[in-house]
LOTI-376729 format. One record per residue: residue number from 1; z negated, x, y of N, C-alpha, C in turn. Coordinates in steps of 0.05 Angstrom, whole numbers, plus 5000, padded with zeros to 4 digits. Layout:
# LOTI-376729
pt num NUM | n.up Z | n.east X | n.north Y | ca.up Z | ca.east X | ca.north Y | c.up Z | c.east X | c.north Y
...
This chain:
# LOTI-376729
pt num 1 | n.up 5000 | n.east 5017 | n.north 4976 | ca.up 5000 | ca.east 5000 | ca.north 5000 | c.up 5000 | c.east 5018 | c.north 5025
pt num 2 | n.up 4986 | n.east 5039 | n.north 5025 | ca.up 4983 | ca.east 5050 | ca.north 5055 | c.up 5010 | c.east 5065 | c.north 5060
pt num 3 | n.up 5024 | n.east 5076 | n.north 5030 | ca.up 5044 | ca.east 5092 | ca.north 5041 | c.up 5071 | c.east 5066 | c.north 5049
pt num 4 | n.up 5066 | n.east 5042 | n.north 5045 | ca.up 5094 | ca.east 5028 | ca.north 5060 | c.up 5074 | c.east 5016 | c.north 5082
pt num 5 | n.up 5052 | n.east 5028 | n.north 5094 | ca.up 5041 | ca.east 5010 | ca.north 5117 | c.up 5025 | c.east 4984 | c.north 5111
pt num 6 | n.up 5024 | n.east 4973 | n.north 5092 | ca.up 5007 | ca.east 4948 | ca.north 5083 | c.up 4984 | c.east 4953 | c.north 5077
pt num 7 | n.up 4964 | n.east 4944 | n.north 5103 | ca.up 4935 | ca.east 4937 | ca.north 5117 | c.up 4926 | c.east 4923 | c.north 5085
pt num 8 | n.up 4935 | n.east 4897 | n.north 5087 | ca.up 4921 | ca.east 4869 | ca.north 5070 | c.up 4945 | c.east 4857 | c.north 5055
pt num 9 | n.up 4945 | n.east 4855 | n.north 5031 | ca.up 4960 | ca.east 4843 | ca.north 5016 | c.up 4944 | c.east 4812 | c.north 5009
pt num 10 | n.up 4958 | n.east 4787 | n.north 5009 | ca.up 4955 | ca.east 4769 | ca.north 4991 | c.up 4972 | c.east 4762 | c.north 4968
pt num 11 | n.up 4944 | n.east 4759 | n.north 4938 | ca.up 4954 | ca.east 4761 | ca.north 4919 | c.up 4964 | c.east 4724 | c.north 4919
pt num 12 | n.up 4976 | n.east 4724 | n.north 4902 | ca.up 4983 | ca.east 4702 | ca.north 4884 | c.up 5005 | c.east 4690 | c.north 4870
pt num 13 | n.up 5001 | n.east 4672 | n.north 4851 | ca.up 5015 | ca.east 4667 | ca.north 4828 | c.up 5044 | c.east 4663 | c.north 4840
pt num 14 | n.up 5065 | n.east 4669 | n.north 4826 | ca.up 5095 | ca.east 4667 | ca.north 4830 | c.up 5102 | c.east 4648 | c.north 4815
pt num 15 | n.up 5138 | n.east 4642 | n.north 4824 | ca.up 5139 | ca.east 4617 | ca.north 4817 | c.up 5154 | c.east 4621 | c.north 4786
pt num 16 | n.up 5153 | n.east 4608 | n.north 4771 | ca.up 5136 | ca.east 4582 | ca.north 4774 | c.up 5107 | c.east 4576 | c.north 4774
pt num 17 | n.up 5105 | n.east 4594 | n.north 4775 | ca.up 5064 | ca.east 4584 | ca.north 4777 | c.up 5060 | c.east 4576 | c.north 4751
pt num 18 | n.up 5039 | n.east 4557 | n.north 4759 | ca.up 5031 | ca.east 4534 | ca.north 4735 | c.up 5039 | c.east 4512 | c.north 4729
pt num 19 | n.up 5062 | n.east 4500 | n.north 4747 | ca.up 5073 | ca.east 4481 | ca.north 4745 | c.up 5087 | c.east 4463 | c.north 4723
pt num 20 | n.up 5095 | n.east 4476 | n.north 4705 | ca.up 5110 | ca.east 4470 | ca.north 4685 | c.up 5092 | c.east 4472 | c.north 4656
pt num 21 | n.up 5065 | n.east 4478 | n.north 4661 | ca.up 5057 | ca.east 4473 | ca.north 4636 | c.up 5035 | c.east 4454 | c.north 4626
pt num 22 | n.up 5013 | n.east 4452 | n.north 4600 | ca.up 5017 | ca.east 4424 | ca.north 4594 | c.up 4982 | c.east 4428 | c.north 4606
pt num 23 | n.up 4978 | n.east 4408 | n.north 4618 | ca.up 4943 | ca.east 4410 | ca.north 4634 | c.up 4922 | c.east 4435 | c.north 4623
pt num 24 | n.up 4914 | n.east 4432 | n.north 4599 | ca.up 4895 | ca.east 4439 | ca.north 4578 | c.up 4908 | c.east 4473 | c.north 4584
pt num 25 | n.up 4931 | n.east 4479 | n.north 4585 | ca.up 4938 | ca.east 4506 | ca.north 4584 | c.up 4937 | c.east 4513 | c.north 4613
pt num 26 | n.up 4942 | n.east 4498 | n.north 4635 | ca.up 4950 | ca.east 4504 | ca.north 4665 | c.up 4923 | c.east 4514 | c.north 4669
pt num 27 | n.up 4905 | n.east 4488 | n.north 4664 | ca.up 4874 | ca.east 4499 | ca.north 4678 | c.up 4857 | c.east 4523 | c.north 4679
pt num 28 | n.up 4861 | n.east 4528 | n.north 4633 | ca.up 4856 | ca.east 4557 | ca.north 4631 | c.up 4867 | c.east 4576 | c.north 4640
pt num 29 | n.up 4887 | n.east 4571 | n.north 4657 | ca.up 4908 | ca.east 4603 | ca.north 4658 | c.up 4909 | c.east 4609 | c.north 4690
pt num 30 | n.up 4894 | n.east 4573 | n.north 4705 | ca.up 4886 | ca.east 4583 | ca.north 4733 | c.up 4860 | c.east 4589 | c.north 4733
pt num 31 | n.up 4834 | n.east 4582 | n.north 4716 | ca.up 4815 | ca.east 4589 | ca.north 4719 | c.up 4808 | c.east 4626 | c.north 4715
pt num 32 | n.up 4825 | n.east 4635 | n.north 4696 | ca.up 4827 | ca.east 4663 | ca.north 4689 | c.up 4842 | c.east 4672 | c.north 4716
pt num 33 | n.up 4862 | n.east 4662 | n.north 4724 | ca.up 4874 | ca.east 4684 | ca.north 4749 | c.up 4862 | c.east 4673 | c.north 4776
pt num 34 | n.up 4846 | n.east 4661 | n.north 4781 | ca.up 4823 | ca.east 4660 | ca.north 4798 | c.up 4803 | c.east 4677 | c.north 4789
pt num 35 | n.up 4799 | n.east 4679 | n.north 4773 | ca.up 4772 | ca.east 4701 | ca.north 4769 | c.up 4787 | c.east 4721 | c.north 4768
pt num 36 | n.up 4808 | n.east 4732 | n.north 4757 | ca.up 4815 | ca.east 4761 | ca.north 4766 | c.up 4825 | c.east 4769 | c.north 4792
pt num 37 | n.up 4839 | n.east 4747 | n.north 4810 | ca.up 4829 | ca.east 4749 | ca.north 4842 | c.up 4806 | c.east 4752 | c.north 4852
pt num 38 | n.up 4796 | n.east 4740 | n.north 4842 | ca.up 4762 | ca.east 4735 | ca.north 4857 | c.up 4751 | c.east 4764 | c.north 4855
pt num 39 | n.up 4746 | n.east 4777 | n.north 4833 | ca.up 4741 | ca.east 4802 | ca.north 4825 | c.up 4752 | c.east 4827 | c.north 4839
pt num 40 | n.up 4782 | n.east 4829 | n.north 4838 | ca.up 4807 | ca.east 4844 | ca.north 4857 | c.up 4784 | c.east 4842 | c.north 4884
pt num 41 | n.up 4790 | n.east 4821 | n.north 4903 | ca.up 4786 | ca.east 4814 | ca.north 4926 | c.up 4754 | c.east 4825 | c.north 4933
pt num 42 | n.up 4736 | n.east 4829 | n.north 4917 | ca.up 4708 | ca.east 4832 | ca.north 4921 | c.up 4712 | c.east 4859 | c.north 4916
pt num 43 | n.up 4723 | n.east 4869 | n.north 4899 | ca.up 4722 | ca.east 4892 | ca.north 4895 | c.up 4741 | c.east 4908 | c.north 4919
pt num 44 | n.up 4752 | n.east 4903 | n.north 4933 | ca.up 4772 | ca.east 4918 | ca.north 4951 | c.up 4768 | c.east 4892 | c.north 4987
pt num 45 | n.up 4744 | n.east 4880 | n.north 4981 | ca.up 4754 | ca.east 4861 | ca.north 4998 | c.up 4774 | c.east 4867 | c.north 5029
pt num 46 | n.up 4769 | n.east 4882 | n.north 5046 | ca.up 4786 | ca.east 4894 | ca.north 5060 | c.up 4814 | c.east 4903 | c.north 5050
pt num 47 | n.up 4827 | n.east 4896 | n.north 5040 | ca.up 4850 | ca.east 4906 | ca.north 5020 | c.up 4867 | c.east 4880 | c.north 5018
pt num 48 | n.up 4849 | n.east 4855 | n.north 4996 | ca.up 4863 | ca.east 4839 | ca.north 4992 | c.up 4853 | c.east 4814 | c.north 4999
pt num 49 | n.up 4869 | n.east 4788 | n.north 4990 | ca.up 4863 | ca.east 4762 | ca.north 4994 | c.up 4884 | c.east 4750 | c.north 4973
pt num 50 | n.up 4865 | n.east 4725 | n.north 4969 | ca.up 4880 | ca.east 4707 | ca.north 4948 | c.up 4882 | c.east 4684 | c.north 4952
pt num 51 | n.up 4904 | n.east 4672 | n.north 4944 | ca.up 4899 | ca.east 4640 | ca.north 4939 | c.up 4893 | c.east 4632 | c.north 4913
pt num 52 | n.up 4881 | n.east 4609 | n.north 4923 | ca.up 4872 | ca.east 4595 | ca.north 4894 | c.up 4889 | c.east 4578 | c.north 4881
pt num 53 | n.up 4895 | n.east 4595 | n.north 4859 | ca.up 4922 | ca.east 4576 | ca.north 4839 | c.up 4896 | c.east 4552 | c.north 4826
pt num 54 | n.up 4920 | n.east 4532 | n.north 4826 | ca.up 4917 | ca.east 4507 | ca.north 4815 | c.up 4935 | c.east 4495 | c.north 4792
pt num 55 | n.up 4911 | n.east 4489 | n.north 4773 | ca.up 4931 | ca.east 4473 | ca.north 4752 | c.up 4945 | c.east 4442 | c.north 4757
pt num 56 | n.up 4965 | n.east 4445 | n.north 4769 | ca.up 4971 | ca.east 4414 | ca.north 4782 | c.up 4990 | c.east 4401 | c.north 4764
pt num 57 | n.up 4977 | n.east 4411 | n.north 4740 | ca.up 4991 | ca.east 4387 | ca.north 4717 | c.up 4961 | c.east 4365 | c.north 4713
pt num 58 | n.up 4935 | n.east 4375 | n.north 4724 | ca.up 4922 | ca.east 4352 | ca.north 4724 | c.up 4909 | c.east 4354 | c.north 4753
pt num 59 | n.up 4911 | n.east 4333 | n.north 4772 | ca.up 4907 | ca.east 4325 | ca.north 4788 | c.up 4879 | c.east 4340 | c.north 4795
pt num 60 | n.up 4864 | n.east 4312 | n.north 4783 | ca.up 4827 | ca.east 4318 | ca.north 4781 | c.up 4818 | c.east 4355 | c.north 4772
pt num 61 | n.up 4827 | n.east 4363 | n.north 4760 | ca.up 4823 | ca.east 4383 | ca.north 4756 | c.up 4825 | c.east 4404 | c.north 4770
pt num 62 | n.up 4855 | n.east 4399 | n.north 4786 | ca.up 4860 | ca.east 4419 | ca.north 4814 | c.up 4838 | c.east 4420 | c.north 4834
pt num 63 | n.up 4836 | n.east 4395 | n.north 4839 | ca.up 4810 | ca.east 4373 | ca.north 4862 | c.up 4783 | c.east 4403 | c.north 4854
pt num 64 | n.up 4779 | n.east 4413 | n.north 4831 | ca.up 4752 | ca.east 4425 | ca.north 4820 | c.up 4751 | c.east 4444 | c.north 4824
pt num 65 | n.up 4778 | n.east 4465 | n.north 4816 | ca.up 4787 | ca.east 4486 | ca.north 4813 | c.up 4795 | c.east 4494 | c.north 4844
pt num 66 | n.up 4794 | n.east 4482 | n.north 4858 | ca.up 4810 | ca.east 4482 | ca.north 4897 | c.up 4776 | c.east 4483 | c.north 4900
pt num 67 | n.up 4762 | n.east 4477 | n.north 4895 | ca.up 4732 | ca.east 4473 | ca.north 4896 | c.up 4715 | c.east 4490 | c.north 4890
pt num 68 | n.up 4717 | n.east 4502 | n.north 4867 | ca.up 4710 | ca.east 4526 | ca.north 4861 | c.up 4721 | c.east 4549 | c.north 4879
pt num 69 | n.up 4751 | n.east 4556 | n.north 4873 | ca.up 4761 | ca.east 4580 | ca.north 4888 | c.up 4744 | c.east 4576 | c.north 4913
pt num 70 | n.up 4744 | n.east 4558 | n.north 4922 | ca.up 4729 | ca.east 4558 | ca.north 4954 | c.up 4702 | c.east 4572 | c.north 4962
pt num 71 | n.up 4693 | n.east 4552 | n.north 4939 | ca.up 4655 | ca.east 4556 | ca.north 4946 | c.up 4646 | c.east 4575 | c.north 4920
pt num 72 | n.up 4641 | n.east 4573 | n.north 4909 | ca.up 4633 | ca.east 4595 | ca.north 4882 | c.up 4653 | c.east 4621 | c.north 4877
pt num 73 | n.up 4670 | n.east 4616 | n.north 4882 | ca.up 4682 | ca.east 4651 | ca.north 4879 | c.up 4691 | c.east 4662 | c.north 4901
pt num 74 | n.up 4685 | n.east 4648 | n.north 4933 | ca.up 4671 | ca.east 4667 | ca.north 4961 | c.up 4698 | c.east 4670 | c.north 4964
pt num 75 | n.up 4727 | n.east 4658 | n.north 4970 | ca.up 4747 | ca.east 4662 | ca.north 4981 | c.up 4730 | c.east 4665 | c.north 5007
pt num 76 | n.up 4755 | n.east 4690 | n.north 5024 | ca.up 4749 | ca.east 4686 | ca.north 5058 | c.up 4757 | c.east 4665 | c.north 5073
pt num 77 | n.up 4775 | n.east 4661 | n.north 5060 | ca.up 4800 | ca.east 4635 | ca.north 5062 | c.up 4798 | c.east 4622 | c.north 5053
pt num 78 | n.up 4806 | n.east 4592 | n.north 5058 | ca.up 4809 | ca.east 4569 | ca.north 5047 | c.up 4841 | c.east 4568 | c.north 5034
pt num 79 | n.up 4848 | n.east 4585 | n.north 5018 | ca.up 4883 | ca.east 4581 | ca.north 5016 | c.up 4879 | c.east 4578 | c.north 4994
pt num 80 | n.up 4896 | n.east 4557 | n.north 4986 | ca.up 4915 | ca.east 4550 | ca.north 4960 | c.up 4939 | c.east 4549 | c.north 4955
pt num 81 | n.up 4954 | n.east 4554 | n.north 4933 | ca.up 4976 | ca.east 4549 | ca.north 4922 | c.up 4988 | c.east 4526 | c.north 4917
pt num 82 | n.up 5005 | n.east 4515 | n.north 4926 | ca.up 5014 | ca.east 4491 | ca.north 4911 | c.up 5046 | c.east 4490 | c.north 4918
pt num 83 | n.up 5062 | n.east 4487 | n.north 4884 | ca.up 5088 | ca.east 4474 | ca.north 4891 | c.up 5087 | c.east 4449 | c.north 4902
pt num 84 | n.up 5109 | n.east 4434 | n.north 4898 | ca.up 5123 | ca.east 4400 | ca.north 4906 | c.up 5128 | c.east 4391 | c.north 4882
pt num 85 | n.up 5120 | n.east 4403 | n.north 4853 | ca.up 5123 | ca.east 4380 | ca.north 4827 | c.up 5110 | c.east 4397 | c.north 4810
pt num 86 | n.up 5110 | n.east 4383 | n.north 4788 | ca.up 5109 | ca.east 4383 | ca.north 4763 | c.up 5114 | c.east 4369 | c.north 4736
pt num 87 | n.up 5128 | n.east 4399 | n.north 4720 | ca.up 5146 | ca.east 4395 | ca.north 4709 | c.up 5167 | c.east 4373 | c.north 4714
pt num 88 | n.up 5184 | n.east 4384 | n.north 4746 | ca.up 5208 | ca.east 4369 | ca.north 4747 | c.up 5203 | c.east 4348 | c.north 4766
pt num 89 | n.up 5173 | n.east 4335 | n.north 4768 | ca.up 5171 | ca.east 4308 | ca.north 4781 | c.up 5153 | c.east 4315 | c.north 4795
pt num 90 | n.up 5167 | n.east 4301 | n.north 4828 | ca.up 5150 | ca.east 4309 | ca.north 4845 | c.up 5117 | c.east 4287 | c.north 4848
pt num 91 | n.up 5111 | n.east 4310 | n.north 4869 | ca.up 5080 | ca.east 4301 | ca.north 4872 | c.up 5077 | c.east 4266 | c.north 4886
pt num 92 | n.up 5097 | n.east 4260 | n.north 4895 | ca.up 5095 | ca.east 4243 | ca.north 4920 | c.up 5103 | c.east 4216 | c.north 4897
pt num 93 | n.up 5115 | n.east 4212 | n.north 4881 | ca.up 5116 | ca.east 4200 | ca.north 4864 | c.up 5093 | c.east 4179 | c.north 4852
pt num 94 | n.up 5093 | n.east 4156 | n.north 4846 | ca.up 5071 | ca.east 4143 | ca.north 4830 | c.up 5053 | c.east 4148 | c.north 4815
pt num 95 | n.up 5066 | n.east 4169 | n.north 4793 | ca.up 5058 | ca.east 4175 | ca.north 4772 | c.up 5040 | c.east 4204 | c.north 4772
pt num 96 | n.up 5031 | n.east 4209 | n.north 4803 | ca.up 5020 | ca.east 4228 | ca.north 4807 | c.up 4994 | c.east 4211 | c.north 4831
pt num 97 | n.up 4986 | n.east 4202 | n.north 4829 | ca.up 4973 | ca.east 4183 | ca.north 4859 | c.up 4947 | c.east 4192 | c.north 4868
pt num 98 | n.up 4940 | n.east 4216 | n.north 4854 | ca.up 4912 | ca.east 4233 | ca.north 4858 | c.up 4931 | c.east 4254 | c.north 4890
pt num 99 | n.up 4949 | n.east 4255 | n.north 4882 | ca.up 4966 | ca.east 4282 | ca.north 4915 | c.up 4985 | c.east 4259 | c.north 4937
pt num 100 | n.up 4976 | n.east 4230 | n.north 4929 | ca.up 4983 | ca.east 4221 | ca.north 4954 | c.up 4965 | c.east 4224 | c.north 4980
């Protein structure tokens, strides 16, 4: 980082993220890369920052996990991740009515 000039990097998940996979797997695989941000970030805090990936194949669960990253694993920031669907269908849709 210092030799291309980069102060502060923010980490986070690329796309596709978590978007495409099935709840039960999204949650475990954002709860693990929130804690290995959380960890990164404490450990170098001047260095880096993260957002908090969300499993937004389940609604309520993101709601927890956006909740946690916040308050229990000491983001500086309030930032999260979030695409416009999952798997394929967007959020704004019926069949999603927890992200209206």
């Amino acid at each position: 980082m210092d030799e291309s000039g980069v102060d502060v990097q923010v980490l986070s998940v690329t796309t596709p993220a978590l978007h495409n996979l099935q709840p039960e797997e999204s949650l475990q695989l954002a709860q693990r890369t929130n804690d290995l941000v959380a960890a990164t970030v404490a450990r170098f805090p001047t260095r880096f920052q993260g957002f908090t990936t969300l499993p937004t194949a389940s609604p309520a669960e993101a709601a927890l996990e956006l909740e946690r990253g916040v308050t229990r694993l000491e983001r500086n920031e309030d930032f999260a991740q979030l695409r416009g669907h999952f798997s394929r269908t967007l959020f704004g849709l019926a069949v999603f009515p927890s992200f209206r």
